[in-house]
N, C-alpha and C positions, 0 to 999 in steps of 0.2 A: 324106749318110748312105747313100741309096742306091745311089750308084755306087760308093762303098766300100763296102758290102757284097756287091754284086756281084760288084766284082772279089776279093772275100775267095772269095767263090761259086767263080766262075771257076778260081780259084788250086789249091781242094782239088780241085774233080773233073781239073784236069791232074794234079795229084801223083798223084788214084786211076790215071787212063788208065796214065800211066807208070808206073805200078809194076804195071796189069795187063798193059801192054803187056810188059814185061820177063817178066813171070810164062810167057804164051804164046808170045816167043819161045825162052826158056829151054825151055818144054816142047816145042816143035813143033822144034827148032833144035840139039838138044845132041848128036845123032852129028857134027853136021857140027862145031859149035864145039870137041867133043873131037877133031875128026881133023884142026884147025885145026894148021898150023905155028905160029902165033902161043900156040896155045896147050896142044901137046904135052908143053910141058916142066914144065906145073903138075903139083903134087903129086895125088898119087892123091887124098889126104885130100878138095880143093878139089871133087872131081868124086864122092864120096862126099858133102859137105854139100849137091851140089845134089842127087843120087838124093833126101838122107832128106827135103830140102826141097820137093822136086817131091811124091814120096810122100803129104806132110802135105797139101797144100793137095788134091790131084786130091777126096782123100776128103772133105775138109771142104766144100769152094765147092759141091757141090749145096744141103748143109742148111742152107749160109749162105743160096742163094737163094730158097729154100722160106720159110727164114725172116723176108726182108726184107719179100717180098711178101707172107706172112699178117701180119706187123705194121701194112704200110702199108694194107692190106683193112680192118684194125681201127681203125687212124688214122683211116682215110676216114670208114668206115662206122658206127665202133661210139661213142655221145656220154658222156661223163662220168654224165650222167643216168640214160643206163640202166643202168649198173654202180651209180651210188647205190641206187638200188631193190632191189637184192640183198641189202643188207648191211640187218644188225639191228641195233637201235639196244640192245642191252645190250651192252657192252663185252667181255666174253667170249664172245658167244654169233657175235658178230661176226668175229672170228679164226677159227672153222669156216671162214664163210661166206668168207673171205676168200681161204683156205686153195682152199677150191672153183675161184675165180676163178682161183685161181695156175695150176691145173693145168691149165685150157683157155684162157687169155689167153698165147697164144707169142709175146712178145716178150722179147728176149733185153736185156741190162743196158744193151747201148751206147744204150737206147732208155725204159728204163723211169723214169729219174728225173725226168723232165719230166711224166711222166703221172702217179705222183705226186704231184709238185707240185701239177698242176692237180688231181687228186683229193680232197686236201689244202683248198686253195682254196675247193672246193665244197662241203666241209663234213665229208669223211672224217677220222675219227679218227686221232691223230697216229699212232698204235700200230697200228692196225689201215693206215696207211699204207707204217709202217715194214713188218709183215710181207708186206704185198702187194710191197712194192722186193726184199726177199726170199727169196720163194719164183718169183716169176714165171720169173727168168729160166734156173733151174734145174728144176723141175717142171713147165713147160708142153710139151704135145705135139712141136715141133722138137726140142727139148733131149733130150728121153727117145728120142726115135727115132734120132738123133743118138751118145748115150750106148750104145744098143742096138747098134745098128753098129758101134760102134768094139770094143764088151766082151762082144759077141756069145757067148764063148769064156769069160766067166769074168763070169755074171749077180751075182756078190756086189760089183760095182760098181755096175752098175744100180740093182740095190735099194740099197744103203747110199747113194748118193748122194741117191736120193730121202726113203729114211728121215731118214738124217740134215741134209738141209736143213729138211725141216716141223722135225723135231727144235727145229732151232737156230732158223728163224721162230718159231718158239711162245713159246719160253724168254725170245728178246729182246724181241719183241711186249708179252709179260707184264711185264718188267722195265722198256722203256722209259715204258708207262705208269704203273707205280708210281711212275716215278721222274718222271716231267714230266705226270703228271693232264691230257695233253692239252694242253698250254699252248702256243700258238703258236711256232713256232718256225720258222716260215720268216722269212726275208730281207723287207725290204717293197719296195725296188727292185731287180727281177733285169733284165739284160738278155736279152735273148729271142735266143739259137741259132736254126739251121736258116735253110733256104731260105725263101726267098719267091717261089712260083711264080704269085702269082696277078695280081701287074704291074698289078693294077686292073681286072682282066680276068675275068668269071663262066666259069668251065671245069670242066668235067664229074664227076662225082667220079673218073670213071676213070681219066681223065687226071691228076686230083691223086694217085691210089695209085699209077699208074706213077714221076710225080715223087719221091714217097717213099721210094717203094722201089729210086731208081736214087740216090738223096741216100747212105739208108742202107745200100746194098750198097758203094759209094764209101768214105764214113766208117768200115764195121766191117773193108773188105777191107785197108785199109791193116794194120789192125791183127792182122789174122791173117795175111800176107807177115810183116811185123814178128814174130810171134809164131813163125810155123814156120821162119824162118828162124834163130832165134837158138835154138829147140828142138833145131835140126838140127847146128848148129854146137856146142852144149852135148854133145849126143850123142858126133860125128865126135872136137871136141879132148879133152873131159876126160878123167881119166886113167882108165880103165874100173876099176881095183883102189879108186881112191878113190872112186867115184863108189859101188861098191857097199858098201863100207865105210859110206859115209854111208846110203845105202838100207837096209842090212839093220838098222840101227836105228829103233825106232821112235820116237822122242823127234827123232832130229839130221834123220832121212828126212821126218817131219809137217811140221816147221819149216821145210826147206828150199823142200819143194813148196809149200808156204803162202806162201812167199816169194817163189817161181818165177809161181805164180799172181796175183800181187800186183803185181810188174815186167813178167811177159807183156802183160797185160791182153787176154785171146785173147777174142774171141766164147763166149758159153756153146753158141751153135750150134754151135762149132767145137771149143773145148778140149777134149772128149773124145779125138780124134784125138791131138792135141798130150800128153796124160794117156797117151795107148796108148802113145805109144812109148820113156815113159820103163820102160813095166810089168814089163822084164825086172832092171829094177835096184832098184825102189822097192818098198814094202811096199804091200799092198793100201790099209792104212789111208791113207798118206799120199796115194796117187794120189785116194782119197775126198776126202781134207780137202784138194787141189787141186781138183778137181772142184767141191766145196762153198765155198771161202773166194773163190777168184777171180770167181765172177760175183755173189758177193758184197759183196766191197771189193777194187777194184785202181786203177789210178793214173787212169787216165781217168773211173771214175765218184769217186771220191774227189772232182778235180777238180769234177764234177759238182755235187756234194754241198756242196762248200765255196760256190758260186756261188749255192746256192738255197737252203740251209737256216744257222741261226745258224752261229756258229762250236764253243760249248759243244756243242751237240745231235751236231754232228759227229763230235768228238776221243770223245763217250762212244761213240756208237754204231760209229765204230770199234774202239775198245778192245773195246765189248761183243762185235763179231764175231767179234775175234783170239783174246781169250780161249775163248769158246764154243764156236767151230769148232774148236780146238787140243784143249780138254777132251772134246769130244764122238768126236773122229778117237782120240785116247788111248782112251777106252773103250771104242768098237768094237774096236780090237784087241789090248784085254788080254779082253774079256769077248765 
């Protein structure tokens, strides 16, 4: 079991190398590749989707790395125990205090449903669980500096993305506990992700946050290549008349980003970037309810979710997000 996971180990940080490694020759590499004979005669288009491609990642890969290594500082350093002791034991009074955690606990979604779990485990409220999964990876300090940068130029994303994430934590928080009084709902045999760096071996805690944070810079950068690249390519081909057509509505333009954010599955350290450069075609509201649904529910914590919690518990508290965040991004921009 061990060598097979190893070599499982092994397998993903080559796929991360290669695909950073492509990232930095693309960017260090592309006067010479465009003045390539081999490769003169590509369309303009092809040499426009790497510009808007290069563009996405230069800005996002700082906040990604800010963000892996305050997660894995946290991993290290911070025990499930001491976040117990924050929280209050009345079920309402406890969604504040949770709410609190959200906004200085920066770890972003590709990371937050394990700590959950074990949060879960130790005795935290399913509800008070659910809105700790979130608001973390939307309103913790990375994300909002993040978001600040990219919207620098037009703060009614800032705020409304953080408004309306507590917003929709609160409402589903409230409704998941009416609706399941706390009732167990995790999975009883999960098997357990992530690295094992520690070989049988006592090593330092610094060393375990380095490993963390090169695990998780690995695992989320896949995903934002993957994300800005198909951002870029969405940009370059679709048809610019129909793309705004669907954006200047706010009903088909909410839906669509809800859904862009859902298939991306981008970093919350990162999708702001990604949310910027749709902002010339989309409605404010929907670039929100992108910003708010995907680090929410997308395909990799989905995944997540189906492996560690029942199966009922899942299908509602999707539904509850789809619904909530759709209702919530609609009435920001009628009212």
């Amino acid at each position: 079991m061990r060598d097979l996971a190893t070599r499982n180990s092994v397998r993903k940080e080559m796929i991360g190398l290669l695909l950073l490694a492509i990232f930095i020759i693309s960017f260090l590499f592309m006067e010479e590749i465009k003045n390539d004979s081999v490769f003169e005669n590509l369309p303009s288009s092809i040499m426009h989707v790497n510009t808007v491609f290069l563009s996405i990642l230069i800005e996002a890969v700082p906040f990604i790395l800010l963000g892996v290594f305050v997660s894995a500082l946290i991993q290290t350093f911070v025990s499930e125990q001491h976040i117990q002791k924050l929280i209050p034991k009345n079920p309402y009074a406890g969604i504040g205090a949770v709410l609190f955690m959200g906004i200085i606990f920066p770890v972003c979604e590709c990371a937050i449903i394990p700590v959950v779990r074990r949060l879960i485990k130790k005795g935290l409220p399913l509800h008070l669980g659910v809105v700790f999964l979130l608001t973390v990876p939307i309103v913790n300090p990375v994300v909002i500096l993040s978001t600040f940068y990219a919207f620098r130029t037009n703060m009614t994303v800032v705020y409304g993305r953080i408004g309306l994430a507590l917003l929709v934590a609160i409402v589903i928080g409230l409704i998941i506990y009416w609706v399941f009084r706390n009732a167990d709902q995790l999975k009883s045999h999960v098997q357990h992700g992530g690295h094992d760096h520690s070989h049988g071996l006592s090593i330092s805690r610094w060393k375990q946050t380095v490993y963390h944070a090169s695990d998780e810079f690995f695992d989320t950068g896949k995903f934002l290549i993957f994300g800005a690249f198909l951002a870029s390519m969405f940009q370059v081909f679709i048809n610019r008349n129909d793309l705004l057509a669907l954006g200047s509505n706010e009903w088909s333009s909410t839906g669509l980003m809800m859904g862009l954010a859902f298939l991306l599955s981008i970093c919350s350290e990162a999708d702001a970037f990604i949310a910027a450069s749709f902002g010339s075609a989309f409605t404010v509201g929907s670039i929100i309810a992108f910003l708010v649904y995907g680090p929410m529910l997308d395909v990799k914590n989905m995944l997540m979710m189906f492996a560690y919690f029942k199966t009922r518990f899942v299908f509602v508290l999707m539904g509850l997000i789809t619904f909530v965040v759709f209702a919530a991004a609609m009435v920001f921009q009628y009212v």
